[in-house]
C-alpha positions in Angstrom: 0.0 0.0 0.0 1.2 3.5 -0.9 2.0 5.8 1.8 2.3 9.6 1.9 5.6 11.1 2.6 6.9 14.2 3.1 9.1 16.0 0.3 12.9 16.6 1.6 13.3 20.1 3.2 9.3 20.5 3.7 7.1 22.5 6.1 6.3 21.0 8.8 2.4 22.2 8.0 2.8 20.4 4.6 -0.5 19.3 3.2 -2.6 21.2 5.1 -5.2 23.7 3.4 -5.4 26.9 4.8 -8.6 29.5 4.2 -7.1 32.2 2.7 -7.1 35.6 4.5 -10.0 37.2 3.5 -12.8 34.2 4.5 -14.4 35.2 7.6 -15.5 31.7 8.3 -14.2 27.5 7.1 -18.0 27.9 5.4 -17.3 30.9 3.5 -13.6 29.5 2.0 -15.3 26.4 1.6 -18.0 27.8 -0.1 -15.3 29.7 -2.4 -13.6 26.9 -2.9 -16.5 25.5 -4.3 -17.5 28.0 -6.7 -14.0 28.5 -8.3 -14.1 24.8 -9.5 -17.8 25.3 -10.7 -16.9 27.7 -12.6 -14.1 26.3 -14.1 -16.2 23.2 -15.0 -18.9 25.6 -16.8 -15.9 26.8 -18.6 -15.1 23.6 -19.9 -15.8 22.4 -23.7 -18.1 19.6 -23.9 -16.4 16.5 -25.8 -17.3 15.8 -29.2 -18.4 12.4 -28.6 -20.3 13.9 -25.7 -22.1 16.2 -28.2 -23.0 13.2 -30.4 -24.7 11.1 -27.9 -26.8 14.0 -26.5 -28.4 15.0 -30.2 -28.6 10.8 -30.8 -30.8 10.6 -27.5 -32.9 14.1 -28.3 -33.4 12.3 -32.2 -34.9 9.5 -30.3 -36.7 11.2 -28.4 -38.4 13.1 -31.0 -39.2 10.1 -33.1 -41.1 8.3 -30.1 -42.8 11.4 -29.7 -43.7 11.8 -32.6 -44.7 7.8 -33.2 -46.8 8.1 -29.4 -48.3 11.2 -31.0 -49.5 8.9 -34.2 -50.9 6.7 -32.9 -52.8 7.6 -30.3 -54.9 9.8 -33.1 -55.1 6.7 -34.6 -56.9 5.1 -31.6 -59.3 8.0 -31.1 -60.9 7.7 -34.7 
């Protein structure tokens, strides 16, 4: 099993997350924290092959649909 380990010459506080000065609480840096990697994700590209599956499944989606929508006009007449 792998074991952490300390780099040569480190602090003895390596590793250890500290809020940065301006939080006034854990919540709020935590809360920060949390927003700066939301908003990197929403900066993200989506994937091509991503892309591709979403407009395969709203195709689909569309022809069932429109196939539900046939024949239940069928079944009123």
């Amino acid at each position: 099993m792998a074991s952490k380990s300390l780099p040569n010459g480190s602090a003895p506080d390596f590793g250890i997350i500290k809020p940065a000065t301006g939080a006034k609480s854990k919540e709020d840096w935590i809360g920060n924290q949390l927003k700066k990697v939301y908003d990197e994700a929403l900066s993200e590209d989506i994937p091509d092959d991503m892309l591709a599956l979403l407009s395969a499944l709203d195709e689909s989606a569309a022809e069932s649909d429109a196939d539900s929508d046939g024949s239940a006009e069928e079944a009123s007449e």
